[in-house]
C-alpha positions as CSV (number, residue, x, y, z in Angstrom):
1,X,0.0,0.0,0.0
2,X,1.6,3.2,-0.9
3,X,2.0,5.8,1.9
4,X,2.9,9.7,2.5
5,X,4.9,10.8,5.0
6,X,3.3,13.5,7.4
7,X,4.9,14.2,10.9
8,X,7.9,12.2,12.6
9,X,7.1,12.0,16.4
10,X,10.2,11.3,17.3
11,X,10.2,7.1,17.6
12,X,7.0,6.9,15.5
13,X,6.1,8.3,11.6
14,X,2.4,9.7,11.6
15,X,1.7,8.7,8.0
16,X,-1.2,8.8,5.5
17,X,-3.0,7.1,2.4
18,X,-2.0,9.4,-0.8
19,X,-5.8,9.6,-1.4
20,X,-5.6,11.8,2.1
21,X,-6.7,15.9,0.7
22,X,-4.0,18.3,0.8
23,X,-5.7,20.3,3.6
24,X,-6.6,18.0,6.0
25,X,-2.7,17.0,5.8
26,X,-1.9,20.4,6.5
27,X,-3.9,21.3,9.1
28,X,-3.1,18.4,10.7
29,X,0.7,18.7,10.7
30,X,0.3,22.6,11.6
31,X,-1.6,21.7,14.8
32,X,1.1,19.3,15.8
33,X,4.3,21.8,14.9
34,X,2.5,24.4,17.2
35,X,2.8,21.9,19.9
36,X,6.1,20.3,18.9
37,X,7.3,21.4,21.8
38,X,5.3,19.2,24.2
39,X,6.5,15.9,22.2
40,X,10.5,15.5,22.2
41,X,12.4,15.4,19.0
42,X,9.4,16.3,17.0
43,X,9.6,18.0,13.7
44,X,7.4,18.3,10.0
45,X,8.6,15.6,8.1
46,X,11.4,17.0,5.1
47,X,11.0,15.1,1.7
48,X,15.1,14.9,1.8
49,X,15.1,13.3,4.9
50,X,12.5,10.5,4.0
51,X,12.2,7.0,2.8
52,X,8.7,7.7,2.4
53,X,7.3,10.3,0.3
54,X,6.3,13.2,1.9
55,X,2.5,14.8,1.5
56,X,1.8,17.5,-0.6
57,X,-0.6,19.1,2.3
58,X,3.0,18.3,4.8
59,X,5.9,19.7,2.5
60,X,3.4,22.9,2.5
61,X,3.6,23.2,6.1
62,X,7.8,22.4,6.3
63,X,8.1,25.3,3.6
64,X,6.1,28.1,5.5
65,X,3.2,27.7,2.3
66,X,-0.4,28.9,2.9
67,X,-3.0,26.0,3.4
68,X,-3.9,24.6,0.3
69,X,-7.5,25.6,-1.2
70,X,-10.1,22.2,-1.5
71,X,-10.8,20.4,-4.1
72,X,-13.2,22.3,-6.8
73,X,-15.8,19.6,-6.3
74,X,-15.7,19.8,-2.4
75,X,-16.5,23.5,-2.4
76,X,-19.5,22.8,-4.9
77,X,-20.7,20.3,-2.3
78,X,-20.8,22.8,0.6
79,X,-23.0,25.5,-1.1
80,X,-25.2,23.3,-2.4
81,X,-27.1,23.0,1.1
């Protein structure tokens, strides 16, 4: 099963399904750099210093990018209620 790299928490690689969107990836690894400080040896995951690919949504977050607009198609789905 192919896999993306998202957050190394120290002993343990938080990883995802490549299917996974862009923004939830982000979001997810910029909550847990604000609290990187709480978990030892925490960092964003760095595509040169992985096995693993990295996710889109991550690398965003270990360069300093803005989070990642949604899909085209998920936006449609939210103002169509």
């Amino acid at each position: 099963m192919p896999l993306r790299g998202l957050f190394d928490l120290n002993e343990h690689l938080l990883l995802s399904h490549p299917d996974f969107p862009a923004q939830h990836a982000y979001l997810v690894c910029q909550t847990l750099t604000q609290y990187a400080q709480e978990i030892p040896n925490s960092a964003p995951v760095k595509a040169t210093e992985m096995v693993i690919p990295v996710h889109p949504g991550a690398q965003m977050v270990a360069e300093g990018l803005p989070l990642p607009k949604p899909p085209a198609k998920v936006l449609d789905r939210e103002h169509t209620h």
